[in-house]
Every structure is written in structure tokens, then in C-alpha cells.
C-alpha positions as semicolon CSV with decimal commas, in nm:
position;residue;x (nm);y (nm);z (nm)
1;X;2,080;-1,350;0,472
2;X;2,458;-1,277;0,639
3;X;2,455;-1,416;1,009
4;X;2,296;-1,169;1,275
5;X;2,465;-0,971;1,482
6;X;2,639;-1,058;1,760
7;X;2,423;-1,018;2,119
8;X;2,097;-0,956;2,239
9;X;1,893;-1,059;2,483
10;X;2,000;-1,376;2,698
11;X;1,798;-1,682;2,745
12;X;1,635;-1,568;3,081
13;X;1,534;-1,262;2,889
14;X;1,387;-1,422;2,636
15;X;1,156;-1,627;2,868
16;X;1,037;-1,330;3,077
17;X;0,994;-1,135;2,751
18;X;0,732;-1,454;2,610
19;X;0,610;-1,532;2,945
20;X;0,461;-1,132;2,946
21;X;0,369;-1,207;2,556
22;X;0,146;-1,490;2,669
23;X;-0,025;-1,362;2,954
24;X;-0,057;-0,995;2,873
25;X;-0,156;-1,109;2,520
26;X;-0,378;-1,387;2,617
27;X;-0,613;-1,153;2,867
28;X;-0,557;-0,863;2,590
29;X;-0,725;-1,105;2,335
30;X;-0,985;-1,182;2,526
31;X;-1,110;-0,835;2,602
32;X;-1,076;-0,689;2,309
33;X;-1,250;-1,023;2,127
34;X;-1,610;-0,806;2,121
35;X;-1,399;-0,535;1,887
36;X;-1,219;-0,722;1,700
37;X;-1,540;-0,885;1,574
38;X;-1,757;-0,616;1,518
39;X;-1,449;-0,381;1,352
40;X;-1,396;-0,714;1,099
41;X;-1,768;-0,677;1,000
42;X;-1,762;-0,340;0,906
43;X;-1,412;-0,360;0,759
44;X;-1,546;-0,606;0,500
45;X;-1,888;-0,347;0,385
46;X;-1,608;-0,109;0,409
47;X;-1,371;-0,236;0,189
48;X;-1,576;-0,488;0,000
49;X;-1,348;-0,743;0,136
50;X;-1,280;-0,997;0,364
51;X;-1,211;-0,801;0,690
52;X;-0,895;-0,929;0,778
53;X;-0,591;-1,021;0,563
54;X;-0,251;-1,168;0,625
55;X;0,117;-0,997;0,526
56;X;0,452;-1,131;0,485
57;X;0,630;-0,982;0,671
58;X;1,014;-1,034;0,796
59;X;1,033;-1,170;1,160
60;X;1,297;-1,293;1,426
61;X;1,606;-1,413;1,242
62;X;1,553;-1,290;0,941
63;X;1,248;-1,577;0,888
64;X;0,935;-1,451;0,679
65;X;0,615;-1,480;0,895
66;X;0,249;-1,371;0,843
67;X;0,052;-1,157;1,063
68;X;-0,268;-1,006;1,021
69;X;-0,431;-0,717;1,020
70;X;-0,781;-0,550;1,035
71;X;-0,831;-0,415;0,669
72;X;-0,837;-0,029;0,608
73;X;-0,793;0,016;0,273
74;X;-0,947;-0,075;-0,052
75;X;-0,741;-0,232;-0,336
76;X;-0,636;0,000;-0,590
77;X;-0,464;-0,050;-0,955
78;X;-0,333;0,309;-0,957
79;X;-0,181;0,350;-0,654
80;X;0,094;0,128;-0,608
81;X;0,346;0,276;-0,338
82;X;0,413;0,065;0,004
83;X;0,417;0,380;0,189
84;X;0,075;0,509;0,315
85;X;0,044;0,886;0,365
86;X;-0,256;1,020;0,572
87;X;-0,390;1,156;0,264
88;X;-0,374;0,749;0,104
89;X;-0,724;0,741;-0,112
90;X;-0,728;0,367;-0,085
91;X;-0,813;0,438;0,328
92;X;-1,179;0,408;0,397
93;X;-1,351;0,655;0,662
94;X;-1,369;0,384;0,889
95;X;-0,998;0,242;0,846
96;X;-0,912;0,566;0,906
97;X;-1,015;0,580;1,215
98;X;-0,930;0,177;1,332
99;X;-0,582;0,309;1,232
100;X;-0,582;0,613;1,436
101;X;-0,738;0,425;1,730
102;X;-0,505;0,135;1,613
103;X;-0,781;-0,087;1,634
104;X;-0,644;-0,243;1,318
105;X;-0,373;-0,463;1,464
106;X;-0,579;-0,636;1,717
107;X;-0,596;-0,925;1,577
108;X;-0,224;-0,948;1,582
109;X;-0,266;-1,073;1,955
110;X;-0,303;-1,382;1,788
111;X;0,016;-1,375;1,606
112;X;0,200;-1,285;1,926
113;X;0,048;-1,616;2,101
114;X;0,113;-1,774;1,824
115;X;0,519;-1,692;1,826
116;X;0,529;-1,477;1,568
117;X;0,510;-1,109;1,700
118;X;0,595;-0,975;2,036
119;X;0,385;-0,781;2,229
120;X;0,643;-0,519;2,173
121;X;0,966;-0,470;1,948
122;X;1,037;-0,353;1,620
123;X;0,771;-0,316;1,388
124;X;0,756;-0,609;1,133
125;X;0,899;-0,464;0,791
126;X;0,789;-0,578;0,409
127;X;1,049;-0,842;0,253
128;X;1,339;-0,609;0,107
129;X;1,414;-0,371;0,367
130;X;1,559;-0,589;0,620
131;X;1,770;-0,714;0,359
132;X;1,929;-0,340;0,398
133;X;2,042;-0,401;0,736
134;X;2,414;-0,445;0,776
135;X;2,658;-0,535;1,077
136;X;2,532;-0,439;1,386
137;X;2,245;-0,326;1,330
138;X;2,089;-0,685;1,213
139;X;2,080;-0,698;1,610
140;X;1,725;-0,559;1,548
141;X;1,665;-0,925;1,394
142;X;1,730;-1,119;1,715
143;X;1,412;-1,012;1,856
144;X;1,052;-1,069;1,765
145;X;0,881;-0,768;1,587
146;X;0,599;-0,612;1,794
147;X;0,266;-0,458;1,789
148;X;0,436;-0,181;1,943
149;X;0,738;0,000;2,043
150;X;0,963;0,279;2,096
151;X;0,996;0,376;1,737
152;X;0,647;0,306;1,683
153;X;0,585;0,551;1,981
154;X;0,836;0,828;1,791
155;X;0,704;0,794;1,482
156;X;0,337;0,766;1,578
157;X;0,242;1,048;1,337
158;X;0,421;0,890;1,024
159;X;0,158;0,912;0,806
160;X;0,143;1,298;0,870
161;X;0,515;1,314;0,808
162;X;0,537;1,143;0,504
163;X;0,195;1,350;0,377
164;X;0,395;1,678;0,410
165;X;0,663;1,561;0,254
166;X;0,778;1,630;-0,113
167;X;0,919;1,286;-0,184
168;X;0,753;1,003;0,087
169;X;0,942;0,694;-0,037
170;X;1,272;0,949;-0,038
171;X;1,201;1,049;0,349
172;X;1,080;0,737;0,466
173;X;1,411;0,564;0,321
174;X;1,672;0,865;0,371
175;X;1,472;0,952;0,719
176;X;1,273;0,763;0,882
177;X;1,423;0,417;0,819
178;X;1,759;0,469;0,966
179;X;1,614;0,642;1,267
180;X;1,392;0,361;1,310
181;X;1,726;0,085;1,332
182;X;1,870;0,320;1,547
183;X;1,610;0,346;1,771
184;X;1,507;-0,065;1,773
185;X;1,888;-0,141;1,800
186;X;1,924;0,080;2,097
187;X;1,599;-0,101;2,244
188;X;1,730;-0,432;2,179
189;X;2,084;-0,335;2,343
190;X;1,929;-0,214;2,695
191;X;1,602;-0,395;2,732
192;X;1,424;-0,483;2,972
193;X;1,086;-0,623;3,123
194;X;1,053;-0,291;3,287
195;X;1,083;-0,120;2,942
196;X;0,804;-0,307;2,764
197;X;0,572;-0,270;3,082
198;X;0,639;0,147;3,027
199;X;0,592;0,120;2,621
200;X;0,277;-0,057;2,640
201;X;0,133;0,180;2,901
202;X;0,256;0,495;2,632
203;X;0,128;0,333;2,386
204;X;-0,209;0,301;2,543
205;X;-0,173;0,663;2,643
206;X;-0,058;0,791;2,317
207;X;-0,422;0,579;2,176
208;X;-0,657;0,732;2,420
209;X;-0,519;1,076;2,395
210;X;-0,566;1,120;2,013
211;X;-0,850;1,198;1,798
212;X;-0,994;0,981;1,559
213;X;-1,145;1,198;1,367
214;X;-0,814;1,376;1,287
């Protein structure tokens, strides 16, 4: 991969931003520990499965990490796409709603004490699309991908907008892709500790407020 883009944030930065990671994360873990357990136990009769499985995804600097996820979705032969709709058939009732509740990605606490993930940033994205980013916008890279975030927070009905849509994988890659670098780039270029204190409390917000059922 061509060198990242010049900037980010600066060494002090980078410390408060892991220093919030470990604690926040660390007490986060621990209360939702009860959860996490008893969502992997149904996940598996759900699925059929083990209850939680591991992705390679592309993390800080361009490196390939693994983080894990709650599993929502049974494995399929004849559906192949890496975009999920809200209409996906391979989503089980109950992954449905650990992904509306977002109950899924608890046990990527572990990955952010671990290094891997952030507490908040830019989502981690499948091997191949990073490899689109150019320029600037690699400063996206510099940072470790979160659980959450501000495009995360803008595009928290994505699975509704790609449902409606004629062509998903045309409007997630024409569409919602290139608003999402904007949006991470322009997070990576003014953050602050501040900032990830506010998206974590919208996040929880923007959780509590919606309906599982939907």
C-alpha cells in the first residue's frame, strides 16, 4: 500500500485517545459481560454456529487485523454479496434484532483492549476497499477503526438505504462510500477527546431510541 497521508493526530493525542479506549472499554466490557454471554448462546441455536466469529478486516496503517463479532446471519451458498440489506435472508430474527440494538459488536471491546479497534473511528472495512483510498484521504488510515463513529452515526439506517435501492453494491460504492471518507477524514482532521466523549453518548442515544423490532 502507497505511504499514508500526511498528518493526523499527534502523539499526545494518540495517548489520550487509548488511555479513554482502555478505561471506557475496560468498565464497558465488564458490564456488558452478562450480554455478551447469553446473546453468544442464542446466536449459536440461532445460526447453528459458533456464536461468535472473527473478520479480516483492514486496520490502522493499512495492517489487516481481526475483530469479532456476535453472529447474525446464517451461511448461505446463494447469496454471495458483502453488502447486507435489511431485507438480507441470511439474518436470523434474533440477529436482527442484536444488530438493531447493536448488541452484535460487543465483543469487539475486546479488540479495542486488545489494540486493534478504537472505541470510536472509522468503521473497519473488508480487504479491497481501502485499497481505493488515494492521497489524502488515506488520512482515514492513521487512526484505529472504531466500534463507532460519526459516519456510523449518519449512516445508522444503511441497511434501509441500500434495501430501497435499485442497485445496493452501485449505491453503497457510488454513495455511501465516498461520503463515508469524507466524513472519517474530516473526523480525523479536527478530533478531539471531546468529540469521541459526544459520539459515544449519540451513539448510545441513537441505540436506546430505536426499535428492535423494526
Amino acid at each position: 500500500m502507497p505511504d499514508l497521508a500526511v498528518g493526523g493526530l499527534t502523539t499526545r493525542q494518540a495517548a489520550g485517545k487509548r488511555a479513554m479506549d482502555i478505561v471506557v472499554g475496560g468498565v464497558a466490557l465488564v458490564v456488558t459481560a452478562p450480554l455478551s454471554a447469553a446473546a453468544i448462546v442464542v446466536a449459536r441455536r440461532d445460526t447453528g454456529e459458533s456464536g461468535v466469529f472473527a473478520q479480516e478486516r483492514v486496520g490502522r496503517h493499512g495492517r489487516i487485523v481481526r475483530v469479532h463479532k456476535i453472529r447474525t446471519m446464517r451461511s448461505s451458498t446463494t447469496v454471495t454479496t458483502s453488502v447486507t440489506t435489511s431485507g438480507d435472508p441470511r439474518i436470523t430474527p434474533w440477529g436482527r434484532r442484536f444488530r438493531a440494538w447493536k448488541i452484535d459488536e460487543l465483543p469487539q471491546l475486546v479488540d479495542v483492549l486488545r489494540g486493534r479497534m478504537s472505541l470510536v473511528g472509522p468503521r473497519p472495512d473488508v480487504m479491497g476497499w481501502a485499497d481505493r483510498l488515494t492521497g489524502a484521504d488515506r488520512l482515514v488510515l492513521s487512526v484505529r477503526p472504531g466500534i463507532t463513529g460519526p459516519a456510523s452515526l449518519a449512516f445508522r439506517h444503511e441497511e434501509e438505504l441500500l434495501a430501497a435501492a435499485e442497485d445496493p453494491e452501485a449505491f453503497n460504492r457510488d454513495v455511501i462510500w465516498p461520503e463515508k471518507v469524507r466524513i472519517n477524514r474530516e473526523y480525523v482532521e479536527t478530533w478531539s477527546l471531546r468529540g469521541d466523549v459526544r459520539y459515544l453518548a449519540l451513539t448510545a442515544l441513537a441505540v436506546f431510541r430505536r426499535d428492535p423490532g423494526a
